[in-house]
BAKOLPA-978833 format. One line per 3 residues: their letters; for each residue z, y, x of C-alpha. Coordinates in Angstrom, 3 decimals. Example, Ala and Ser with C-alpha at 12.3 -4.5 7.8 and 13.67 -1.06 7.14 Angstrom:
// BAKOLPA-978833
as = 7.800,-4.500,12.300 ~ 7.140,-1.060,13.670;
***
This chain:
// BAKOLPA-978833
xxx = 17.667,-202.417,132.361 ~ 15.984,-199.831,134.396 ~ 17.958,-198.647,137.761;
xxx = 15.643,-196.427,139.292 ~ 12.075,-195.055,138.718 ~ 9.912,-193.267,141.952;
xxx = 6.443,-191.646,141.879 ~ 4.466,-190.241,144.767 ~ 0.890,-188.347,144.767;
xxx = 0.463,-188.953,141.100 ~ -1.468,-186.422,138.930 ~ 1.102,-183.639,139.096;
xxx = 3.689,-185.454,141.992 ~ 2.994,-185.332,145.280 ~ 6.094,-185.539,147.172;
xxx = 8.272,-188.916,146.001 ~ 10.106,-187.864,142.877 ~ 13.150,-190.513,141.378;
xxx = 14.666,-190.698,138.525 ~ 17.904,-192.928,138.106 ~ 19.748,-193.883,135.487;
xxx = 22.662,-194.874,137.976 ~ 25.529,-193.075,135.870 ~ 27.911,-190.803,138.491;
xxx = 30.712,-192.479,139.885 ~ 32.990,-188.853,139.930 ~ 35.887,-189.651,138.298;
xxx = 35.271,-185.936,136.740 ~ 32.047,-187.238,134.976 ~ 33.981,-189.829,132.961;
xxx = 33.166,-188.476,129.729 ~ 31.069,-189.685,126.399 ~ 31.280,-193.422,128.419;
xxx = 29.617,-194.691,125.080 ~ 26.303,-193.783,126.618 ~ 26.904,-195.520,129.810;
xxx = 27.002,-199.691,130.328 ~ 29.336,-201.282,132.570 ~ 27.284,-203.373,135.133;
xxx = 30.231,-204.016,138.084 ~ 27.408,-205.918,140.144 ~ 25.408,-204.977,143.205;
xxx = 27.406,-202.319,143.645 ~ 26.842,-200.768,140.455 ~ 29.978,-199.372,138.561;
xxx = 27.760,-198.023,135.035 ~ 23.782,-197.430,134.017 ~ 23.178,-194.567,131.491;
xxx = 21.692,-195.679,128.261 ~ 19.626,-192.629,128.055 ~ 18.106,-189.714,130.015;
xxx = 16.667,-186.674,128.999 ~ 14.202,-184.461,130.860 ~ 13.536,-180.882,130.335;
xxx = 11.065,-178.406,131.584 ~ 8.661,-175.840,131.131 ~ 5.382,-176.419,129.675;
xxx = 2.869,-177.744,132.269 ~ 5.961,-178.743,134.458 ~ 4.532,-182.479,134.500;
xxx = 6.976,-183.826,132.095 ~ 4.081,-185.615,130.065 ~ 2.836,-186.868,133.643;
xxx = 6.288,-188.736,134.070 ~ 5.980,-190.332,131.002 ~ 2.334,-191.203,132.165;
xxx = 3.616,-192.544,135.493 ~ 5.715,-194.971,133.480 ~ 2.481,-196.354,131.180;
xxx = 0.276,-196.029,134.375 ~ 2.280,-198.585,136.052 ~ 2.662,-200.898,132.811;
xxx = -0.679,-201.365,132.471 ~ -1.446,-201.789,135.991 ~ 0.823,-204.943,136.420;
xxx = 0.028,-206.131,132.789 ~ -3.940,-205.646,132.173 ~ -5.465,-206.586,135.465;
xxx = -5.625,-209.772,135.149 ~ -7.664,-209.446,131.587 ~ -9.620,-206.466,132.801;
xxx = -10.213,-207.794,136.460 ~ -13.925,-207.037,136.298 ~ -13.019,-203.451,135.611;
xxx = -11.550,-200.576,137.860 ~ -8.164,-201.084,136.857 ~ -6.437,-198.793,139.165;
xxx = -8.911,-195.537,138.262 ~ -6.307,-193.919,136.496 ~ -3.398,-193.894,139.390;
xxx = -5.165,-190.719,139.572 ~ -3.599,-188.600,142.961 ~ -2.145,-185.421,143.197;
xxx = -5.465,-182.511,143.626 ~ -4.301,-179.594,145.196 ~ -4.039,-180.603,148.474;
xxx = -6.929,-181.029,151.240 ~ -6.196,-184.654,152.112 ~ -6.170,-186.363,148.250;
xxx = -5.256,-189.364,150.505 ~ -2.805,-188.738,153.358 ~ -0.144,-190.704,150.931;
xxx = -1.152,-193.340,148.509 ~ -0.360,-193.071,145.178 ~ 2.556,-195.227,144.677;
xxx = 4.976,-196.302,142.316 ~ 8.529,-197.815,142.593 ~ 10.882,-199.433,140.045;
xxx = 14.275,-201.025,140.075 ~ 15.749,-203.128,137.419 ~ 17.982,-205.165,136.115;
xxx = 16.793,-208.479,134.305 ~ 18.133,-212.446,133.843 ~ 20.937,-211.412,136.001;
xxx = 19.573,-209.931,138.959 ~ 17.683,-206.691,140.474 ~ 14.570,-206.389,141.167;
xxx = 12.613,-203.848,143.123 ~ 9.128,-204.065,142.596 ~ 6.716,-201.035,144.079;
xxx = 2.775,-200.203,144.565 ~ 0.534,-198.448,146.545 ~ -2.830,-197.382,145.848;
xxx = -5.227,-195.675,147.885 ~ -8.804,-195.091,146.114 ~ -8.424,-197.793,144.032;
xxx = -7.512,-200.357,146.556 ~ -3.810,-201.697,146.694 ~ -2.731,-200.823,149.852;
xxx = 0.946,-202.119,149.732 ~ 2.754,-204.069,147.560 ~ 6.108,-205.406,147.227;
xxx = 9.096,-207.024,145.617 ~ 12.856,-207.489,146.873 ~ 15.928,-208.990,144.484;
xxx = 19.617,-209.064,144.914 ~ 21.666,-211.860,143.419 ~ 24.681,-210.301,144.772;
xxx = 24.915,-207.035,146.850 ~ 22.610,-207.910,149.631 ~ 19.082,-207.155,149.023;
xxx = 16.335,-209.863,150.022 ~ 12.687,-209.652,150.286 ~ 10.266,-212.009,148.302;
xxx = 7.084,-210.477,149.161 ~ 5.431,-207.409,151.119 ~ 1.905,-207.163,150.703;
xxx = -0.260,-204.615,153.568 ~ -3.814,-204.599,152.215 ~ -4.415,-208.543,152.160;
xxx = -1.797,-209.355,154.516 ~ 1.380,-210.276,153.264 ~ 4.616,-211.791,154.115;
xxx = 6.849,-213.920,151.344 ~ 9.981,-215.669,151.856 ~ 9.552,-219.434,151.646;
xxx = 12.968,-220.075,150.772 ~ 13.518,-217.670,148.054 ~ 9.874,-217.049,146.605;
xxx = 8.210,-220.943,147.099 ~ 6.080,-219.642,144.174 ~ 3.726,-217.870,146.487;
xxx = 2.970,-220.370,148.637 ~ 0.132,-221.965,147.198 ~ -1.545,-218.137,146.956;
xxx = -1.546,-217.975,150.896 ~ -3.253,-218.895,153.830 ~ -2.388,-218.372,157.394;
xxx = -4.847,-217.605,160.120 ~ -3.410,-217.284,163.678 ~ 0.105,-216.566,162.423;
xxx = -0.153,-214.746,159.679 ~ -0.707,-214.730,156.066 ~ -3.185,-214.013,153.761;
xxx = -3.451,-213.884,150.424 ~ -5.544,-216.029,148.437 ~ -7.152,-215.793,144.693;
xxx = -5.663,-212.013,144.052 ~ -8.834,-209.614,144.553 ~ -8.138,-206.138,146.788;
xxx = -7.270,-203.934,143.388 ~ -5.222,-206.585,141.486 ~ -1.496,-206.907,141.901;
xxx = -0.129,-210.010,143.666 ~ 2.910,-210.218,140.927 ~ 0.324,-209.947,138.288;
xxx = -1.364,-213.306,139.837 ~ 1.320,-215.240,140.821 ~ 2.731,-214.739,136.979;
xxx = -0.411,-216.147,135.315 ~ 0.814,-219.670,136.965 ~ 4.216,-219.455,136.124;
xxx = 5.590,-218.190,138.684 ~ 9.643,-217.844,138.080 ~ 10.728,-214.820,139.684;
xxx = 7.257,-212.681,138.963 ~ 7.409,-213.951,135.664 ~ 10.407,-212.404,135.238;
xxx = 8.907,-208.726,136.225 ~ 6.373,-209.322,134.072 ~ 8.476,-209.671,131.064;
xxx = 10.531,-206.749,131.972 ~ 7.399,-204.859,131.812 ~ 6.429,-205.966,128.644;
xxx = 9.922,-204.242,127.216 ~ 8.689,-200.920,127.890 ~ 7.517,-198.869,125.164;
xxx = 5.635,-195.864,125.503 ~ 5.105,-193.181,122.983 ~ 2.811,-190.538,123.614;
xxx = 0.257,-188.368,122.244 ~ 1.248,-188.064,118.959 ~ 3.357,-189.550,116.005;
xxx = 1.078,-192.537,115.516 ~ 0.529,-193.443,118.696 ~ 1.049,-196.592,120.385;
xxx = 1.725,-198.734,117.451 ~ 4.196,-196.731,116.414 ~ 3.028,-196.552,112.848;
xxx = 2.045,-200.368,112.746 ~ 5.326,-202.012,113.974 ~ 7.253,-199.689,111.394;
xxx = 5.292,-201.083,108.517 ~ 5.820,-204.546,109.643 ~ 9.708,-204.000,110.117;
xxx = 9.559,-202.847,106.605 ~ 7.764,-205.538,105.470 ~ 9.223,-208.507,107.134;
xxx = 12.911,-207.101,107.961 ~ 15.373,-206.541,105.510 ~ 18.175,-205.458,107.869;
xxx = 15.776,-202.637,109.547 ~ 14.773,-201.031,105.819 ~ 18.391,-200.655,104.652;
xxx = 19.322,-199.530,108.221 ~ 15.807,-196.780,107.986 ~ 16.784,-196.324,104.211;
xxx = 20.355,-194.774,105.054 ~ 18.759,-192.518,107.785 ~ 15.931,-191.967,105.603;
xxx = 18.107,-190.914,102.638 ~ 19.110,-187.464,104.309 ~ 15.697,-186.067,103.652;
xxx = 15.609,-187.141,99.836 ~ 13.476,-190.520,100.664 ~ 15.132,-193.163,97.847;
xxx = 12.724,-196.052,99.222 ~ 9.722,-196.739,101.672 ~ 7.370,-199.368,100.182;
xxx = 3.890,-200.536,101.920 ~ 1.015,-201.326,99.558 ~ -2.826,-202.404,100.650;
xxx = -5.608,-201.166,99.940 ~ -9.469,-202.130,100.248 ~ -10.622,-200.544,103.208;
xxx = -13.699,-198.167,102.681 ~ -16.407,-196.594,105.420 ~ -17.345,-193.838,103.496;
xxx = -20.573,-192.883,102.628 ~ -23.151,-190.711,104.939 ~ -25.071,-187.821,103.944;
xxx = -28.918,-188.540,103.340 ~ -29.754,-186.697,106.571 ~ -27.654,-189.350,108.583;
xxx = -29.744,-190.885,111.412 ~ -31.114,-194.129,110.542 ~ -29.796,-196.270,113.305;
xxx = -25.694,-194.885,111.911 ~ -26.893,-195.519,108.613 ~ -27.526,-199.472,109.188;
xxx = -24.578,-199.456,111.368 ~ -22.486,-198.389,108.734 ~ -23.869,-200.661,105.984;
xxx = -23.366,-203.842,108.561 ~ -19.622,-202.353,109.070 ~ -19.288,-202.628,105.252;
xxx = -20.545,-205.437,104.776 ~ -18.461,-207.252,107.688 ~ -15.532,-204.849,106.186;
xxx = -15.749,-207.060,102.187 ~ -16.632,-210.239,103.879 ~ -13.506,-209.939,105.996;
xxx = -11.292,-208.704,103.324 ~ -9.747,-206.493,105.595 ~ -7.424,-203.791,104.385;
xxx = -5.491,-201.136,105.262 ~ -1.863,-200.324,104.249 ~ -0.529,-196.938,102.487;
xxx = 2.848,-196.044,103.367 ~ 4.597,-194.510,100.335 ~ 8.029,-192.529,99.633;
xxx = 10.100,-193.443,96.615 ~ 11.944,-189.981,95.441 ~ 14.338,-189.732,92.981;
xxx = 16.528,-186.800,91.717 ~ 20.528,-186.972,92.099 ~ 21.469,-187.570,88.706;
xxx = 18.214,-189.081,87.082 ~ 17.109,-192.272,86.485 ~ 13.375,-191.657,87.142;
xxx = 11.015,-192.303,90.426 ~ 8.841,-190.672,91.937 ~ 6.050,-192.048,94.118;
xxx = 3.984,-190.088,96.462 ~ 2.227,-190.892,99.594 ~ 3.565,-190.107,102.878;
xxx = 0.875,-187.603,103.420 ~ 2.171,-185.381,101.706 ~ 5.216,-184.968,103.825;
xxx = 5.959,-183.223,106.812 ~ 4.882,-183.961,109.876 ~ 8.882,-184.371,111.216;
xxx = 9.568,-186.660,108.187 ~ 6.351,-188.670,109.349 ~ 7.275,-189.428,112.630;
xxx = 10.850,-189.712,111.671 ~ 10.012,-192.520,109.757 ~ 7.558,-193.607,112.462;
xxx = 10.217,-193.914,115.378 ~ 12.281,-195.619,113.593 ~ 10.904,-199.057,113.738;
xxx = 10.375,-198.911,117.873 ~ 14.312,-197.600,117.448 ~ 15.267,-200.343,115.826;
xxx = 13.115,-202.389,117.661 ~ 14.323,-201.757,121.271 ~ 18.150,-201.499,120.258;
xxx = 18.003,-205.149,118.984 ~ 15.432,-206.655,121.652 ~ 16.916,-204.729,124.178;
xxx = 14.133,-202.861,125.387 ~ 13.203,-199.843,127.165 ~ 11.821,-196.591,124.612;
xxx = 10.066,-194.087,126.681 ~ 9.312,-190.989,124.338 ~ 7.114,-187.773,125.288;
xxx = 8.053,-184.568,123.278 ~ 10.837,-186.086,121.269 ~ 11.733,-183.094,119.278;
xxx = 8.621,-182.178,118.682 ~ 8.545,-181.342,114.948 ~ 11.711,-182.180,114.593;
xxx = 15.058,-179.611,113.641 ~ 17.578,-179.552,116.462 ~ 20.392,-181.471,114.091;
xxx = 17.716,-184.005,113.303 ~ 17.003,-184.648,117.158 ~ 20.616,-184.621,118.044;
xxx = 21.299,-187.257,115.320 ~ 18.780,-189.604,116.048 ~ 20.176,-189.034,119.837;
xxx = 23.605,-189.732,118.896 ~ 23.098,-192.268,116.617 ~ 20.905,-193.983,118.977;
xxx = 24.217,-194.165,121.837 ~ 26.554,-195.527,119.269 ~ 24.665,-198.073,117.839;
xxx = 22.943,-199.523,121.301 ~ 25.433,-202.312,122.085 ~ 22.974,-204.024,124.015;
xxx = 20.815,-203.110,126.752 ~ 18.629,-200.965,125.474 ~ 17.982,-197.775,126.716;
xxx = 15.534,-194.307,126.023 ~ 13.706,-191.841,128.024 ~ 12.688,-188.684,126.524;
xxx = 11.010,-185.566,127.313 ~ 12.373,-182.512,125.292 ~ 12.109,-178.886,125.082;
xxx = 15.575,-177.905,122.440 ~ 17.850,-176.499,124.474 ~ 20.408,-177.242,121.680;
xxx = 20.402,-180.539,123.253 ~ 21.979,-179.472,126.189 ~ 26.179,-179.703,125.481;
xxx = 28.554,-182.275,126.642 ~ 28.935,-183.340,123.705 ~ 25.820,-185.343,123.357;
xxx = 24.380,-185.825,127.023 ~ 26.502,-186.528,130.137 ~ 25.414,-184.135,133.296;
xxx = 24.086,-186.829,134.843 ~ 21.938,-188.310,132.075 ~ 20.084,-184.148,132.114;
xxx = 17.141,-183.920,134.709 ~ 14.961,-180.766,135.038 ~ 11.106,-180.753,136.058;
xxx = 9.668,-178.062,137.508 ~ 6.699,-176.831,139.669 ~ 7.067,-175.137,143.201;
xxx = 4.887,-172.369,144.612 ~ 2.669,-175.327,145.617 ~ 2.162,-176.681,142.264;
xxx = 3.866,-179.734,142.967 ~ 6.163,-181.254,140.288 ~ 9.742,-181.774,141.335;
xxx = 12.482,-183.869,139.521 ~ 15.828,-183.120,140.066 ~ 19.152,-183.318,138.297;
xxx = 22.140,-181.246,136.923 ~ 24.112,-183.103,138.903 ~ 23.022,-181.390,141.667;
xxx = 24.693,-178.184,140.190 ~ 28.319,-178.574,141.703 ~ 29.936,-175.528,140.004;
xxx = 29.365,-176.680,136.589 ~ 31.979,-179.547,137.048 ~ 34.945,-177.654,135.544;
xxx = 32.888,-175.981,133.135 ~ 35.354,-174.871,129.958 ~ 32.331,-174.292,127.481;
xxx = 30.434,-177.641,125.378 ~ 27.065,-176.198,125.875 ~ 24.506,-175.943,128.879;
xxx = 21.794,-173.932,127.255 ~ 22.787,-170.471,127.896 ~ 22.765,-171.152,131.835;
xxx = 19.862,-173.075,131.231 ~ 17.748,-170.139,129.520 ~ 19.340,-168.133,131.739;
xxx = 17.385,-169.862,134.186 ~ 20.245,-170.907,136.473 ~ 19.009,-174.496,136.601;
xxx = 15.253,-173.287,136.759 ~ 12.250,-175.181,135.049 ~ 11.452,-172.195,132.678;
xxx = 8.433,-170.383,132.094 ~ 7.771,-167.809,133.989 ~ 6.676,-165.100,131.604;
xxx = 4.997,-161.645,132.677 ~ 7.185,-158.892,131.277 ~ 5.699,-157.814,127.473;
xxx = 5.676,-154.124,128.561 ~ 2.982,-154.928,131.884 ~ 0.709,-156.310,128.822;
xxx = -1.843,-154.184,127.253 ~ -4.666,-155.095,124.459 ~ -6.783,-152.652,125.726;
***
């Protein structure tokens, strides 16, 4: 489960931003508990199962959810991509003189296997300048290993793993087999290593969903659920069933390139016929989503392809397999314009329904714009954050927590103040009478 989450000099961030999902401890926050988990360990009392972050547009809020894939990949694909630059896109903040006074860095705390890890990363152009990890079994927090460039220091008690990646040279240690811009934990993982292991497999339960309803596999792992999961379609077929969808069935077809037109460049045109032909030989196909309808009262179907529907029912249907998917393997769902394209009852439901069904460990991040979203009823205060941008154009995090007079708040609903602009990050419009055409 995630704890904490810090960025620093990242795209839009340049001073250290966190998010936590550390649920209040004031006795006057003690509502909707069913979106909170009860740790009682390392000093922990409850983590939120969700958080939801609003903001203008061009606050950074896609940049958050970036930070979060940034740092995935970094600890996940340099190993396999070692050859490449896999730090160029820990890309740092612009609009400042010195790009480089702080590194780009990264910070996460978590839960996992019964203990808390912090694991963090520094980059400075495209070198890892610092690098570390520290656990707690209990409430005391030890190191494993702090990496300085190529220097590092381990505990040889608690992290043994590391010591066949280290040599020492006149007192102190270097590391060994882990090139300048790959991570340490990544290396030390690839040979088993216990405790890095088990970072690495928290990583690997994030999901990120960004840059459209298809993205990310999205589309892919909700076929398969279909397919192979008879539990997840009559789970999707109930939710599914609200917007007149009787049944979801996935059928293949023969994949097909397409022909060119005869004024097609040569070199595409043989391209395209080896393509085909390594298409038929292959026998690869492609699979059709399509919606079963079928009028209240008749016995007739009706089958269409999912095409045809809107774009909310197609990523309705799209996010509910990684849904399903995190609630049962207890992942981590990190979602960039959530209600995008969807109506604000639709986003609340999915929201709500989401809360009361994750009895595990699961938990979701979203970015969001509805203000209708913003009542007591749904979120806690301290599972709202706000991003917005300062007269430097620096992104800053913060949350309505911070807000103390809202505590005895009478009312269900935070949107008024909100579009009000009491808790800021809202455009900043020019008034419509300064505008002229002409």
């Amino acid at each position: 489960m995630l704890v904490e989450f810090s960025v620093q000099n990242f795209t839009s961030f340049n001073k250290r931003q966190t998010l936590s999902l550390l649920a209040s401890s004031s006795t006057k926050e003690n509502y909707n508990e069913k979106n909170t988990f009860s740790i009682k360990k390392f000093g922990i009392e409850h983590l939120l199962k969700s958080a939801a972050i609003f903001g203008a547009n061009a606050s950074g809020k896609s940049n958050l959810i970036n930070s979060f894939g940034v740092l995935r990949k970094i600890v996940l694909e340099s190993i396999t991509t070692a050859d490449a630059d896999n730090l160029e896109d820990a890309v740092p903040f612009f609009l400042k003189e010195d790009q480089y006074k702080d590194p780009c860095e990264f910070e996460v705390s978590f839960i996992y296997d019964g203990n808390l890890y912090r694991y963090g990363i520094s980059i400075v152009k495209n070198i890892i300048s610092e690098e570390w990890l520290y656990w707690r079994k209990t409430s005391r927090e030890t190191l494993l290993f702090h990496r300085r460039n190529q220097k590092v220091e381990i505990n040889n008690r608690s992290f043994a793993e590391a010591k066949d990646f280290v040599r020492r040279e006149d007192g102190t240690l270097f590391i060994e087999k882990t090139k300048e811009n790959v991570p340490f934990i990544s290396v030390l993982a690839q040979f088993n290593g216990a405790k890095s292991g088990n970072v690495i497999k928290w990583f690997k339960r994030i999901h990120v969903i960004q840059g459209g309803i298809e993205s990310y596999g999205s589309r892919s792992l909700t076929i398969n659920l279909f397919e192979t999961n008879p539990t997840f379609k009559n789970w999707a077929l109930e939710i599914l069933s609200a917007l007149q969808i009787h049944d979801v069935r996935i059928i293949e077809e023969d994949n097909d390139v397409g022909d060119l037109s005869e004024s097609a460049d040569a070199d595409l045109k043989e391209a395209m016929t080896k393509l085909s032909i390594w298409i038929k030989k292959s026998r690869a196909k492609r699979k059709i989503i399509q919606i079963v309808k079928k009028p209240e009262g008749g016995s007739q179907e009706y089958i269409m392809p999912l095409m045809f529907e809107s774009d909310g029912t197609k990523k309705l249907l799209y996010l509910l397999g990684p849904i399903f998917d995190v609630i049962v393997k207890e992942k981590i769902l990190i979602i960039d314009e959530f209600d995008s394209k969807f109506h604000s009852l639709l986003s609340r439901y999915i929201i709500d329904l989401y809360h009361k069904t994750n009895l595990k460990n699961s938990q979701l991040l979203i970015t969001c714009h509805d203000t209708n979203l913003l009542t007591k009823e749904l979120l806690r205060r301290d599972q709202i954050w706000f991003l917005e941008k300062n007269n430097q154009q620096e992104s800053e995090l913060y949350s309505l927590l911070e807000y103390k007079e809202h505590y005895t708040r009478k009312e269900d609903s935070y949107s008024k103040d909100y579009l009000s602009g009491k808790y800021g990050a809202i455009p900043l419009l020019n008034s419509i009478e300064d505008l002229k055409c002409f």
